[in-house]
DOSEKOL-82996 format. One line per 2 residues: number of its first residue (from 1); for each residue y, z, x of N, C-alpha, C, O. Coordinates in pm, 1 decimal, always signed. Example, Ala and Ser with C-alpha at 12.3 -4.5 7.8 and 13.67 -1.06 7.14 Angstrom:
1	-569.0 +780.0 +1319.0 -450.0 +780.0 +1230.0 -330.0 +780.0 +1320.0 -331.9 +846.5 +1423.6 ~ -225.0 +708.0 +1285.0 -106.0 +714.0 +1367.0 +3.0 +787.0 +1290.0 +113.8 +803.9 +1340.9
END
This chain:
1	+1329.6 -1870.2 +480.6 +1294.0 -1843.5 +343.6 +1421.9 -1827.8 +261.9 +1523.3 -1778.7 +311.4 ~ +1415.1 -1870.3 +136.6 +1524.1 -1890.9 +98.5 +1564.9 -1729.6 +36.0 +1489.6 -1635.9 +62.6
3	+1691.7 -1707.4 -49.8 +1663.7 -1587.8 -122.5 +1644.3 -1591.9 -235.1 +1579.6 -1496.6 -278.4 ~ +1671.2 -1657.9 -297.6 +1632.7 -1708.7 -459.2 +1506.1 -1781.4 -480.0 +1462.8 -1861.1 -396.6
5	+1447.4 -1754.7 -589.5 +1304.5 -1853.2 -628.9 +1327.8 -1940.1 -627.9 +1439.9 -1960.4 -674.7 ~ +1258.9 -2052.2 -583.0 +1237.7 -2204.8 -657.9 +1159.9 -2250.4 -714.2 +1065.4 -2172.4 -725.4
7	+1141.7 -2354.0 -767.2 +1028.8 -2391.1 -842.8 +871.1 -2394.1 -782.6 +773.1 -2378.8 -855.4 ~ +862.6 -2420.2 -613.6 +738.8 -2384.1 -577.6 +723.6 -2270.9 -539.2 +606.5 -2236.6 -555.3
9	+825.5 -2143.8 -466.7 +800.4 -2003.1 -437.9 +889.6 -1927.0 -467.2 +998.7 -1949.1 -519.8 ~ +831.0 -1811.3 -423.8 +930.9 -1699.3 -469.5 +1011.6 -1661.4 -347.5 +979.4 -1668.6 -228.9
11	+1126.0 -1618.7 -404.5 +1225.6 -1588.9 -296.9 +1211.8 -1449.2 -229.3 +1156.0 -1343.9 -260.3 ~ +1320.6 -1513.0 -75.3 +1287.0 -1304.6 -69.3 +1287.6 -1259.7 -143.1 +1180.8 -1237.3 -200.0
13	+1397.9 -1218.3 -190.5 +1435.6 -1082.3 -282.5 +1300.1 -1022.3 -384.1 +1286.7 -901.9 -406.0 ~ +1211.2 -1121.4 -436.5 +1113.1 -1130.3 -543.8 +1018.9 -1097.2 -415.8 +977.6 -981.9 -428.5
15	+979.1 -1146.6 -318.6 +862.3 -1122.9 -241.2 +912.1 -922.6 -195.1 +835.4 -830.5 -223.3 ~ +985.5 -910.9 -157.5 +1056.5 -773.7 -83.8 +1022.1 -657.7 -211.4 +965.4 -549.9 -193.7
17	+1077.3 -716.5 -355.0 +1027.4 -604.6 -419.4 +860.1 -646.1 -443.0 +774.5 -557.8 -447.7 ~ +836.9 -747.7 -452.8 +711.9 -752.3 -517.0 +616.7 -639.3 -406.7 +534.9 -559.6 -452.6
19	+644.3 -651.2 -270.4 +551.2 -573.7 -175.3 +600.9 -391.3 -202.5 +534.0 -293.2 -235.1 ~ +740.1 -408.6 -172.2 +738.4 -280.9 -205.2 +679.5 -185.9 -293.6 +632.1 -75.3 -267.7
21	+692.0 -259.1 -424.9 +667.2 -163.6 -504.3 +480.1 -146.1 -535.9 +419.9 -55.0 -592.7 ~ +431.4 -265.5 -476.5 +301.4 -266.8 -484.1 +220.5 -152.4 -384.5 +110.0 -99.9 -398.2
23	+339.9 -135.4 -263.3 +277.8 -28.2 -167.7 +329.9 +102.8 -218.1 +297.1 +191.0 -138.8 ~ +393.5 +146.3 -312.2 +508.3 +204.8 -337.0 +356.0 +278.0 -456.4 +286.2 +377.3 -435.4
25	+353.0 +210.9 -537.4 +267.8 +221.9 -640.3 +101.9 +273.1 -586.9 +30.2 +354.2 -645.6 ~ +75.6 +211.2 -481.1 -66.0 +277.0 -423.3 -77.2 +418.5 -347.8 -160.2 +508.6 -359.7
27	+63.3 +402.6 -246.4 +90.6 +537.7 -239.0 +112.8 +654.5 -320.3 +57.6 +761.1 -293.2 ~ +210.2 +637.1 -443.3 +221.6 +763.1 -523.6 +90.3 +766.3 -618.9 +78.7 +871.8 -681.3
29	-15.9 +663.9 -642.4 -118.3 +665.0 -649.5 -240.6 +805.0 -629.0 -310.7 +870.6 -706.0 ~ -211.5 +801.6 -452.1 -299.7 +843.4 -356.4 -277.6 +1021.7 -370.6 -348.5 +1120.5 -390.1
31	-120.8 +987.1 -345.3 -64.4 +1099.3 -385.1 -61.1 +1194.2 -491.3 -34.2 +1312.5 -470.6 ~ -83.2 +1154.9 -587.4 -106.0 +1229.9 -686.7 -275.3 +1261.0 -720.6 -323.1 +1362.4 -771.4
33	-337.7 +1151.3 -679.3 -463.8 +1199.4 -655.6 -495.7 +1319.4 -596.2 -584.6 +1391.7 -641.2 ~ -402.9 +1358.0 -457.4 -435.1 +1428.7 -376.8 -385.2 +1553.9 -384.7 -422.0 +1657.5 -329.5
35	-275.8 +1526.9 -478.1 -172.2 +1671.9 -507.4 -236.5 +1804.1 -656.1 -222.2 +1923.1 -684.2 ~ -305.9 +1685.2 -708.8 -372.6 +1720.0 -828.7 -494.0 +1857.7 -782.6 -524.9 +1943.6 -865.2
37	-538.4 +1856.4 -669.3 -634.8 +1948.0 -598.0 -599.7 +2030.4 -510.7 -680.9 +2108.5 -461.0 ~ -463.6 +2027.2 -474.6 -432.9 +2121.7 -421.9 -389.3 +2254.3 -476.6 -299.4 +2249.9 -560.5
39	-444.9 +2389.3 -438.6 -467.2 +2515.1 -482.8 -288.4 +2569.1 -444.1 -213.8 +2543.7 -349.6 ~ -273.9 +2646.0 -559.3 -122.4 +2739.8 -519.5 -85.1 +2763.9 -424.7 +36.6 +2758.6 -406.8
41	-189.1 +2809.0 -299.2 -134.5 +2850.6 -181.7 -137.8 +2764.3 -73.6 -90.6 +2807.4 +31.7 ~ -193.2 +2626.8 -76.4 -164.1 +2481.3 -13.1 -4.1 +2469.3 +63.5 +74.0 +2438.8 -26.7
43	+33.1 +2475.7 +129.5 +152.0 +2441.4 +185.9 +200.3 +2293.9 +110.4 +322.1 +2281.9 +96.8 ~ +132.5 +2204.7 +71.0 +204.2 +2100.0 +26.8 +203.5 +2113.8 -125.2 +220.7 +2007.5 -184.8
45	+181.8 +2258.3 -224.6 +200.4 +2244.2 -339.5 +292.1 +2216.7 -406.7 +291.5 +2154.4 -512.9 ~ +383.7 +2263.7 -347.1 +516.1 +2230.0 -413.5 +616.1 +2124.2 -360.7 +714.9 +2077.3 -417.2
47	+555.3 +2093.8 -213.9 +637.9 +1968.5 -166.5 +554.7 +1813.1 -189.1 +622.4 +1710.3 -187.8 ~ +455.0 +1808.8 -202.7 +379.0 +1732.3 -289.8 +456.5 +1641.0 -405.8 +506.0 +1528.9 -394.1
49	+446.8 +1759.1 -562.2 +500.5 +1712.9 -644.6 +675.0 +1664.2 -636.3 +736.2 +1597.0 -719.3 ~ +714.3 +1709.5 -538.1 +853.0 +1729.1 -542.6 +882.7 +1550.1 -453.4 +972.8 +1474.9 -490.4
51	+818.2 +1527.5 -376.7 +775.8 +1400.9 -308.3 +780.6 +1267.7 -430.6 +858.4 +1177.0 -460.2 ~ +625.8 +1327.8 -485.2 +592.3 +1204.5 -615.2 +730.0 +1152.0 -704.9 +787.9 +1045.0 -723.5
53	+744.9 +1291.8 -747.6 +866.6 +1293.3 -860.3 +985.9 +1215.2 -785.7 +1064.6 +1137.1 -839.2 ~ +983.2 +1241.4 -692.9 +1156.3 +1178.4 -609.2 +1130.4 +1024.1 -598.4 +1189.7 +931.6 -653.8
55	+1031.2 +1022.9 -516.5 +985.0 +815.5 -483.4 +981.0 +773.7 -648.5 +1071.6 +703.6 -693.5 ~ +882.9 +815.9 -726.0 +901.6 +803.4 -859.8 +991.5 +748.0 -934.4 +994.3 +642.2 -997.2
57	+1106.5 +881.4 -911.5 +1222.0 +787.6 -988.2 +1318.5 +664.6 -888.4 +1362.9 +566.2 -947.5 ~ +1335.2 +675.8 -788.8 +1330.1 +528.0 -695.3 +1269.3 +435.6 -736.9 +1323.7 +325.8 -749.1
59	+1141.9 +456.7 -769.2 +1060.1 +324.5 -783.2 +1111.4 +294.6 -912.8 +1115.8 +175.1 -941.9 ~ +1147.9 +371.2 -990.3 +1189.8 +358.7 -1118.3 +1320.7 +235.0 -1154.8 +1318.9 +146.9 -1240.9
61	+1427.4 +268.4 -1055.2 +1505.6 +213.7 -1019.3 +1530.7 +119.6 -944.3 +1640.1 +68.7 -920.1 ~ +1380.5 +81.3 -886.2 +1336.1 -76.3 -816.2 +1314.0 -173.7 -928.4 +1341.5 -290.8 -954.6
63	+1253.3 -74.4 -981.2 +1164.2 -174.3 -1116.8 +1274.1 -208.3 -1241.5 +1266.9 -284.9 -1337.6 ~ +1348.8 -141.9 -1208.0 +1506.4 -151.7 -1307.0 +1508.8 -319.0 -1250.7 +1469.1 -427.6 -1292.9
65	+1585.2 -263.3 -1122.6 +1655.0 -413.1 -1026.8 +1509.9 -548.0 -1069.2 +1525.0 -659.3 -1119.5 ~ +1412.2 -496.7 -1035.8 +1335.4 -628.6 -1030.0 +1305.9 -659.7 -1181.8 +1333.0 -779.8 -1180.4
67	+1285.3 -644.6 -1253.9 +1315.0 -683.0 -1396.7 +1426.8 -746.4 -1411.8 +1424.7 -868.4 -1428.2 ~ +1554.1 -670.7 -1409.1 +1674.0 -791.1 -1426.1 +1652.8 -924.5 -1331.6 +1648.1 -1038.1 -1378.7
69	+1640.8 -894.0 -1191.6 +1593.8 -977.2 -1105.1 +1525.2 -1093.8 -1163.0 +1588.8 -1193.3 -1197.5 ~ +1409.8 -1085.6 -1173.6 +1335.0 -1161.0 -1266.9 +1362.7 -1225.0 -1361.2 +1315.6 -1337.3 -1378.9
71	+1462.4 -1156.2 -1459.5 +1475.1 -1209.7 -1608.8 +1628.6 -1326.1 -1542.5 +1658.5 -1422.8 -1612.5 ~ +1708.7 -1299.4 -1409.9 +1802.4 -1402.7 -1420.8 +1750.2 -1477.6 -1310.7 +1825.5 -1529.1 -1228.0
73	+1630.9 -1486.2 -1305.0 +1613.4 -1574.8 -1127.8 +1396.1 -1566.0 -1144.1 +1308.6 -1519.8 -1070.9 ~ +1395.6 -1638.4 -1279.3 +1263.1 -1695.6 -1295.1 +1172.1 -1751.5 -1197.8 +1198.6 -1844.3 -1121.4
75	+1021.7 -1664.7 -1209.1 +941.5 -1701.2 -1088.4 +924.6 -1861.7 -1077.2 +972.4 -1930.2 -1167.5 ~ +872.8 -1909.8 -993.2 +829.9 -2021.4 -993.6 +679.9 -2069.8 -1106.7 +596.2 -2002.3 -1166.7
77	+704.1 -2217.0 -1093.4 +635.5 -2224.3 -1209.5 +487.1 -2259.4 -1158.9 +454.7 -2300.2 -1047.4 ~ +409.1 -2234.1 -1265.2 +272.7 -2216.2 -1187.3 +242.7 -2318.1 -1139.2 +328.9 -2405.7 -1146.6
79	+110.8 -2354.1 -1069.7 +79.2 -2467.4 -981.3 +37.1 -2531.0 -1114.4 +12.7 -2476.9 -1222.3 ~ +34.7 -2676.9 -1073.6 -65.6 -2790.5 -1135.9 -219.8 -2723.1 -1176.0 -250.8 -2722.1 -1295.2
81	-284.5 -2685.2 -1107.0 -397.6 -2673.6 -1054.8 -450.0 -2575.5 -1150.6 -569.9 -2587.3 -1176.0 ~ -372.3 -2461.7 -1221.2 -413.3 -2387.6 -1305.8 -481.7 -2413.8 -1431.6 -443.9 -2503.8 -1506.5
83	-591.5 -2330.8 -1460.2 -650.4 -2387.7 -1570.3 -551.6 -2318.1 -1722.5 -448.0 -2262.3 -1686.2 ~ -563.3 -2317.9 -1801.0 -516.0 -2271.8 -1928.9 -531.4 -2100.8 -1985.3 -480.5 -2023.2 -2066.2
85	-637.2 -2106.6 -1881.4 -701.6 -1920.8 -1923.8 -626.3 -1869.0 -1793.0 -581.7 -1755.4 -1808.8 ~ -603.8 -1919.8 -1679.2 -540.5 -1863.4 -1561.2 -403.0 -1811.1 -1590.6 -348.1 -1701.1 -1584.5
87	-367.1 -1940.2 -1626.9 -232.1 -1924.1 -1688.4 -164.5 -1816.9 -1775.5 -45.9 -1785.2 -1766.6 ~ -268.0 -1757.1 -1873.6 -215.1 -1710.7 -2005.4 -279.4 -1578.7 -1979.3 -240.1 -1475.5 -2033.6
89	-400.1 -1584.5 -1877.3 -434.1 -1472.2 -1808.4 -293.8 -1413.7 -1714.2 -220.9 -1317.3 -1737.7 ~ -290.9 -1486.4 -1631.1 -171.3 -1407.1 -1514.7 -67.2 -1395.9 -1569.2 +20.4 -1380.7 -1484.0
91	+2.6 -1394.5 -1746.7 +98.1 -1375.2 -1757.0 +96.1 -1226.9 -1856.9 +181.4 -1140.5 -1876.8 ~ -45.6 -1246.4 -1906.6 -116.0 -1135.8 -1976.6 -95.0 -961.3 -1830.1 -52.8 -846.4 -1842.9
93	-154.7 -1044.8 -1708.1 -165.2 -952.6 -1608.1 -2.3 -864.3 -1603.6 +37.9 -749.9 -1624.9 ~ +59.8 -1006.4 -1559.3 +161.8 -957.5 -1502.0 +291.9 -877.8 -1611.6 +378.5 -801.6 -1568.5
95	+276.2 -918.9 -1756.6 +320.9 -829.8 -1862.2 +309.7 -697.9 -1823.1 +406.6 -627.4 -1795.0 ~ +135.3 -644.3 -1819.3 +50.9 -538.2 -1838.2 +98.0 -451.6 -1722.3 +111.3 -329.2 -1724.2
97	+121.7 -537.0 -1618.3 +160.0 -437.8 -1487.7 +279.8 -388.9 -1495.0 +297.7 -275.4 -1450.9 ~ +401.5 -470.2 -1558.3 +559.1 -427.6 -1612.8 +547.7 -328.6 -1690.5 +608.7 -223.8 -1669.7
99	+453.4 -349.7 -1810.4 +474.7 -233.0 -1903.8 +383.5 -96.4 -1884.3 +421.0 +8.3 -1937.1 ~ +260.4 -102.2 -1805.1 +219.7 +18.4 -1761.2 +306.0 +49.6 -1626.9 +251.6 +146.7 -1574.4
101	+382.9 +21.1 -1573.4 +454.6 +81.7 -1458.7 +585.9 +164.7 -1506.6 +624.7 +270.0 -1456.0 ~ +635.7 +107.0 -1596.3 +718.8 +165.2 -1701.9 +671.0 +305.7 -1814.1 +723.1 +401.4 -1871.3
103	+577.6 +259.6 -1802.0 +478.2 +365.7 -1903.8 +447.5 +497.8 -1853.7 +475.8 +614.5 -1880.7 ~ +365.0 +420.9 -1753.7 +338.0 +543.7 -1657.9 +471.7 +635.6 -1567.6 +471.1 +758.7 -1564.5
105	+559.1 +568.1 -1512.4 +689.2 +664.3 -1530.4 +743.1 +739.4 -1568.9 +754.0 +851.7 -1519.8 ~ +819.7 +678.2 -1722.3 +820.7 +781.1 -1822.5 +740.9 +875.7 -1838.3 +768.2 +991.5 -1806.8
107	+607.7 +830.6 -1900.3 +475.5 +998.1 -1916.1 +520.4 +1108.4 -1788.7 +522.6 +1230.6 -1803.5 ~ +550.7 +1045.4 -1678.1 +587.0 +1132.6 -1513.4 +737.7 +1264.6 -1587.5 +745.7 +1384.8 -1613.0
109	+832.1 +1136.7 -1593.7 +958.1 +1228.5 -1652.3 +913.6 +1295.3 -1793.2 +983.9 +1387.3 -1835.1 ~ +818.6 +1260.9 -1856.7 +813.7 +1328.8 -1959.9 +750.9 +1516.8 -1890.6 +787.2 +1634.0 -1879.9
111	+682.1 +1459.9 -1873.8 +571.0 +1571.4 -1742.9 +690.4 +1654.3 -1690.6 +674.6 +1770.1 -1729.1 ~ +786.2 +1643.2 -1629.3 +917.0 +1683.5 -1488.6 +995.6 +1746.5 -1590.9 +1013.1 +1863.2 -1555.6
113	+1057.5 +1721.2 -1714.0 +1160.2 +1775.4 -1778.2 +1078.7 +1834.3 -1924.1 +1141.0 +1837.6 -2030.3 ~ +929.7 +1880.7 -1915.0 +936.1 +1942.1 -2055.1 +999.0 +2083.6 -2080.3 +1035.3 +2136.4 -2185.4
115	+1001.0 +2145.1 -1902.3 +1085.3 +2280.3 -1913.0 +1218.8 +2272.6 -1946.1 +1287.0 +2372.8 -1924.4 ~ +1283.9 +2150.3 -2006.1 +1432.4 +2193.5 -1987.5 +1515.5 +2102.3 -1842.1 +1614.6 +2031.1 -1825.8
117	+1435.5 +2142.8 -1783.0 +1512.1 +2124.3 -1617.6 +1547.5 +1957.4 -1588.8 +1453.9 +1884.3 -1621.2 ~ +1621.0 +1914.1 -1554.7 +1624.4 +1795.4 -1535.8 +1536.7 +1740.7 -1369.5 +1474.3 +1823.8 -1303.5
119	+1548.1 +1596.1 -1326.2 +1441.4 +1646.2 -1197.9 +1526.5 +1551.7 -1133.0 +1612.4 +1482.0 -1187.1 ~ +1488.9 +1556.1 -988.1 +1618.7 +1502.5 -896.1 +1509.5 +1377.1 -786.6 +1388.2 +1360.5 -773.4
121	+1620.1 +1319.1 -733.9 +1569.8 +1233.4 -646.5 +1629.1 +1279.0 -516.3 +1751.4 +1272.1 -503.7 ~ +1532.0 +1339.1 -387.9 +1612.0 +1369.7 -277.9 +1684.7 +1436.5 -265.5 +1699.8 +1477.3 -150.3
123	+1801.1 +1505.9 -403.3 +1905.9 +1507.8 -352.3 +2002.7 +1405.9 -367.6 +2118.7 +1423.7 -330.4 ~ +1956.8 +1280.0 -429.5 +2020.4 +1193.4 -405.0 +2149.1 +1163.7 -550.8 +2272.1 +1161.1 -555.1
125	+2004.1 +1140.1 -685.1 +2111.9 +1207.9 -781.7 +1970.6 +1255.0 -904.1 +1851.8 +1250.5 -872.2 ~ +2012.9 +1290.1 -1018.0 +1941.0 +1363.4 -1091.2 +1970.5 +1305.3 -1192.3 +2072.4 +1240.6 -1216.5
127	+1821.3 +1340.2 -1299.8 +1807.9 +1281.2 -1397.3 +1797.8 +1375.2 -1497.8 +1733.1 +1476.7 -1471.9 ~ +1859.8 +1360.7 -1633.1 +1910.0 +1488.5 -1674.8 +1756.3 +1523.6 -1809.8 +1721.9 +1424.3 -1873.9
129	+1693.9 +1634.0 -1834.2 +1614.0 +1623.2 -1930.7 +1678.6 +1606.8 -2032.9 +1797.1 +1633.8 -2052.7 ~ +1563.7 +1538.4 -2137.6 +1658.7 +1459.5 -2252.2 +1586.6 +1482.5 -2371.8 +1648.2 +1497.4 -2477.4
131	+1402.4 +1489.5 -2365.1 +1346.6 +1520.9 -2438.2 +1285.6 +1633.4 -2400.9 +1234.5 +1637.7 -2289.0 ~ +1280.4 +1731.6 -2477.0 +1209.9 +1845.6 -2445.3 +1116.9 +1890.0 -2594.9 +1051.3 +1989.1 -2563.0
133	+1096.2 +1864.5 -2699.7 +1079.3 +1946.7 -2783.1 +946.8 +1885.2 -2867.3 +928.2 +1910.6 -2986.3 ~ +862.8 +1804.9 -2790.8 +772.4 +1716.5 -2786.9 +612.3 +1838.2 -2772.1 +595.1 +1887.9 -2660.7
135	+517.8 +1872.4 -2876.5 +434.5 +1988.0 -2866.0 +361.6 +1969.8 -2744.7 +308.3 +1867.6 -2701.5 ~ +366.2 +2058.7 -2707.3 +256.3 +2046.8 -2521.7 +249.9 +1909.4 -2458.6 +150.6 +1843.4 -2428.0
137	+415.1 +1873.8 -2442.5 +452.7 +1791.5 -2381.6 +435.0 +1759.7 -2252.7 +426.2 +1651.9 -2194.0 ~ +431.4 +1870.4 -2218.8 +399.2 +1867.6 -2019.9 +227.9 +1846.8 -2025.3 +192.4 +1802.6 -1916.0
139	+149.6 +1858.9 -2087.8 -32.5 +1887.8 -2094.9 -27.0 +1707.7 -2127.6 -57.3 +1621.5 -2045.1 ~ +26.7 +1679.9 -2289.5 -0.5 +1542.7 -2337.2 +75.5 +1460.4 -2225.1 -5.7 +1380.0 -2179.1
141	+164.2 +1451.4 -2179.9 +197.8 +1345.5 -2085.0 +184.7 +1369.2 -1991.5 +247.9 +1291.8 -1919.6 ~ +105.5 +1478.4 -1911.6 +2.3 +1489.4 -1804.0 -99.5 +1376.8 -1813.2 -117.9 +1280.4 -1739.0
143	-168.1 +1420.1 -1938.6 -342.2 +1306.6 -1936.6 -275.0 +1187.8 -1954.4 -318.3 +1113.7 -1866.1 ~ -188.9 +1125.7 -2022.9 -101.0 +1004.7 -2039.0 -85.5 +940.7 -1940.3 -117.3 +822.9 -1924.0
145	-16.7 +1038.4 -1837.4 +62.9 +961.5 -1712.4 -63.1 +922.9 -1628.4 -65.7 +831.0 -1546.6 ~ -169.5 +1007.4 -1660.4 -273.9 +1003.1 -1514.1 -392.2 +882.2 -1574.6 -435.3 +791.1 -1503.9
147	-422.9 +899.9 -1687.6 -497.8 +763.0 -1740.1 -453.8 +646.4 -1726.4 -532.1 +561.0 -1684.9 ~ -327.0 +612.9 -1754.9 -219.4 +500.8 -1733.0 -213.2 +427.4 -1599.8 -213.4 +307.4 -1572.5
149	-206.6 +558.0 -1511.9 -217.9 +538.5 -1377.8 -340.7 +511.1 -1312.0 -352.6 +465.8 -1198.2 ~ -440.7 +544.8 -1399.5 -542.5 +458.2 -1339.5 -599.4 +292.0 -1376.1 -641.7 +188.6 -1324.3
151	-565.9 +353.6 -1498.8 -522.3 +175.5 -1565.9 -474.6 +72.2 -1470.7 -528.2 -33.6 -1437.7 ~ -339.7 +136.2 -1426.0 -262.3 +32.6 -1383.4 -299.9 -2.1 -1258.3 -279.1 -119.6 -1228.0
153	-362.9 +87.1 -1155.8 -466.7 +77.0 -1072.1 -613.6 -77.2 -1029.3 -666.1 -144.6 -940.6 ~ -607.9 -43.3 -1197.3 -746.5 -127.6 -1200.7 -684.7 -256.5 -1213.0 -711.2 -343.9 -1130.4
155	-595.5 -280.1 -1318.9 -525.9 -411.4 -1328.2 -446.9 -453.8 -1224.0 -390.3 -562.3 -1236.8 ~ -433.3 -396.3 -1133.6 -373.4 -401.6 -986.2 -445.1 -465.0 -891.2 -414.9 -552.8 -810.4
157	-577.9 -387.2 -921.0 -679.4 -411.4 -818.3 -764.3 -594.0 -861.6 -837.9 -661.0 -789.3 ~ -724.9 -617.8 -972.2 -798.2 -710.1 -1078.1 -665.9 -850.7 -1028.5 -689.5 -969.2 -1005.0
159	-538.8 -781.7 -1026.9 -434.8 -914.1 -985.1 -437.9 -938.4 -855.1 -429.0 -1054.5 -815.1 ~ -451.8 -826.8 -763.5 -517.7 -876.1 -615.0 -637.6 -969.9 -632.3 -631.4 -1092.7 -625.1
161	-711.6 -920.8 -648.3 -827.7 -1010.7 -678.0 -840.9 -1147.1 -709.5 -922.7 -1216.8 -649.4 ~ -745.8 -1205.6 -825.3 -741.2 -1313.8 -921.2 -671.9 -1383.2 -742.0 -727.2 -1464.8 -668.4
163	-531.5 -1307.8 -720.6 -456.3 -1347.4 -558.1 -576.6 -1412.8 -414.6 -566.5 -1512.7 -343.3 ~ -657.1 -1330.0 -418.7 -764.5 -1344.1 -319.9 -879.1 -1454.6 -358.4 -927.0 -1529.6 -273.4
165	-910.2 -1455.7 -469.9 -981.6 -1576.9 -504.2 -941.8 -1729.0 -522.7 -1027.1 -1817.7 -519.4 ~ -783.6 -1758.0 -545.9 -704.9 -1847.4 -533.0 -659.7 -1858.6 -379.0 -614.3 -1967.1 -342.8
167	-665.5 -1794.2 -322.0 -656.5 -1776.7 -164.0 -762.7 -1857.5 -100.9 -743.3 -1966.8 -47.9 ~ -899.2 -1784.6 -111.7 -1018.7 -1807.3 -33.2 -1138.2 -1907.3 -111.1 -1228.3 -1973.2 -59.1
169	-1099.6 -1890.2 -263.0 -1177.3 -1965.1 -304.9 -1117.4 -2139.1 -337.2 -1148.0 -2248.3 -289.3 ~ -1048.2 -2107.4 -411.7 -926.5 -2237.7 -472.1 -875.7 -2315.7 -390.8 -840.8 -2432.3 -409.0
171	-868.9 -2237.2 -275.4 -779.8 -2249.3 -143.1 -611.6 -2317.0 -215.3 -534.5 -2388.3 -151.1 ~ -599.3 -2290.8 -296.2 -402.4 -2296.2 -321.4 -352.2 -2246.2 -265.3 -402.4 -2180.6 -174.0
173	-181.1 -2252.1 -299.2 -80.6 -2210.0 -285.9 -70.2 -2052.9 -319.7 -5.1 -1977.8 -247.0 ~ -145.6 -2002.8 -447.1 -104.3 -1844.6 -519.9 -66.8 -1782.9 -417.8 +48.4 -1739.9 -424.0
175	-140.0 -1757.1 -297.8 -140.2 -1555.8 -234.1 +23.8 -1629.6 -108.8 +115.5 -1550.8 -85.7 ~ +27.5 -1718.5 -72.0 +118.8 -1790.9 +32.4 +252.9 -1799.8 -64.9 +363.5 -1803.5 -11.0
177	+244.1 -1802.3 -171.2 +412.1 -1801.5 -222.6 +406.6 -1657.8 -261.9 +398.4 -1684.7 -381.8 ~ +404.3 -1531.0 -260.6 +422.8 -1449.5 -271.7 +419.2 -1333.9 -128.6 +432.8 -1214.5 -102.0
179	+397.7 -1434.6 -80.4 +364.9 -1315.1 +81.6 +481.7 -1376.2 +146.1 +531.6 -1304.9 +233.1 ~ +557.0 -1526.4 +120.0 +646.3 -1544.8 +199.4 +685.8 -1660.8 +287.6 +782.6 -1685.7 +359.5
181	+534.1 -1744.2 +243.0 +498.9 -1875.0 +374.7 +522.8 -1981.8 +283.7 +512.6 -2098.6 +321.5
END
């Protein structure tokens, strides 16, 4: 496999983040689903959020790389075979998934730094708070981040889908240039 796109597939580098961050994204998903119900005295209350927030801003910084990625090393171009609504659909999709993944992030750091505090990755390095003075900033980009996130969920679940029906139905190329074959 090559590492750069070509005109019929995508290259590693584009397939490697594309999976990552797609598993990356279902997990902190799950996770926050699951952290959201846990009571004060839960052993994972505080290592929970502290988890989300850290992969979070990682993923943050995937989605940095794969954006530039992208913008100097253009996917391949769609098949022949596409109709006109496919087309303008999957670019509609794949916009929607860039800018709610971005969206939903931010609302996260908005959420992490309305005390002031800046929030860290690992240990690894830290991100400094920047806005704080935003009215019930931590409440409004609570419901923000978590609606968003289900949004982006559904349109997730909707671009698998469009993937799986060009797979099994179309029988094309779509789900095979992005997995790698």
């Amino acid at each position: 496999m090559q590492f750069r796109n070509s005109e019929q597939r995508y290259g590693l580098v584009a397939v490697i983040m594309h999976w990552l961050v797609a598993i990356t994204v279902i997990g902190l998903f799950m996770l926050g689903v699951w952290m959201t119900s846990l009571t004060l005295y839960h052993p994972w209350y505080v290592r929970a959020p502290y988890l989300h927030k850290s992969i979070g801003l990682l993923l943050f910084v995937v989605m940095i790389l794969r954006l530039v990625w992208r913008l100097l090393n253009p996917p391949p171009a769609p098949l022949p075979t596409y109709t006109r609504f496919e087309r303008v659909t999957a670019a509609l999709v794949h916009g929607g998934l860039y800018l709610l993944l971005f969206a939903v992030m931010i609302a996260g750091y908005l959420i992490s730094t309305a005390d002031g505090h800046s929030v860290e990755s690992f240990g690894w390095f830290t991100l400094p708070a920047t806005i704080t003075s935003i009215p019930d900033q931590e409440d409004v980009a609570g419901e923000i981040h978590e609606v968003l996130a289900f949004i982006l969920i559904g349109l997730a679940v909707l671009h698998a889908a469009a993937a799986l029906k060009h797979h099994f139905i179309d029988r094309d190329n779509t789900l095979r240039r992005i997995v790698g074959r």
